[in-house]
C-alpha positions in Angstrom: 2.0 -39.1 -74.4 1.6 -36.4 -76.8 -1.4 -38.0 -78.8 -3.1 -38.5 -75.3 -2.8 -34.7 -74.8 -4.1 -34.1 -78.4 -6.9 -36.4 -77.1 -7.9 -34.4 -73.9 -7.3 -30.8 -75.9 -10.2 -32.3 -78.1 -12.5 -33.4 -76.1 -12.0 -30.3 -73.6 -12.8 -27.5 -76.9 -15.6 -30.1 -78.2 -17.2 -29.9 -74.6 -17.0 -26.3 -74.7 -18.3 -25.7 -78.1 -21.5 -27.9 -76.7 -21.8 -27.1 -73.6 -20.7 -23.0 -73.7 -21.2 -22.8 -77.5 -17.7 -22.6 -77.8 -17.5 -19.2 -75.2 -14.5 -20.1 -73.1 -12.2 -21.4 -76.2 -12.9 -17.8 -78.3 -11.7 -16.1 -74.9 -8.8 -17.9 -75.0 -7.9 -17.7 -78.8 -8.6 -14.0 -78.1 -6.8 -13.6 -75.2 -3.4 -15.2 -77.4 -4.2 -13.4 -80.2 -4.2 -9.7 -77.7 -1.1 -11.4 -76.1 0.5 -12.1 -79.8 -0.5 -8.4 -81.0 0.6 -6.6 -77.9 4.7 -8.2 -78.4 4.6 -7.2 -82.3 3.8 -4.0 -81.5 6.4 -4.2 -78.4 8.8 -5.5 -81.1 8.1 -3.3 -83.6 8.9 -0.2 -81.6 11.7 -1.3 -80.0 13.0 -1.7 -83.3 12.0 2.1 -84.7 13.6 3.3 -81.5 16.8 1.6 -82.5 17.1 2.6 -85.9 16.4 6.2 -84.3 
């Protein structure tokens, strides 16, 4: 099951980086990557506020 969802995740991201030159995958990455930042940062000062 898993290696058949590998599959599809490759073929869906090639497609894209033919067909859309690979627009809707760096929206995504960048959208994770925002999503990733934005709970460090969350983390980070809920941690200062704590030690305060």
């Amino acid at each position: 099951m898993f290696r058949l969802l590998l599959i599809i995740i490759v073929l869906v991201i090639g497609y894209d980086a033919v067909v859309h030159q690979g627009a809707y995958t760096r929206d995504a990455w960048n959208s994770v990557a925002r999503l990733t930042n934005s709970s460090v940062e969350g983390a980070r000062e809920l941690g200062e506020r704590a030690r305060n």
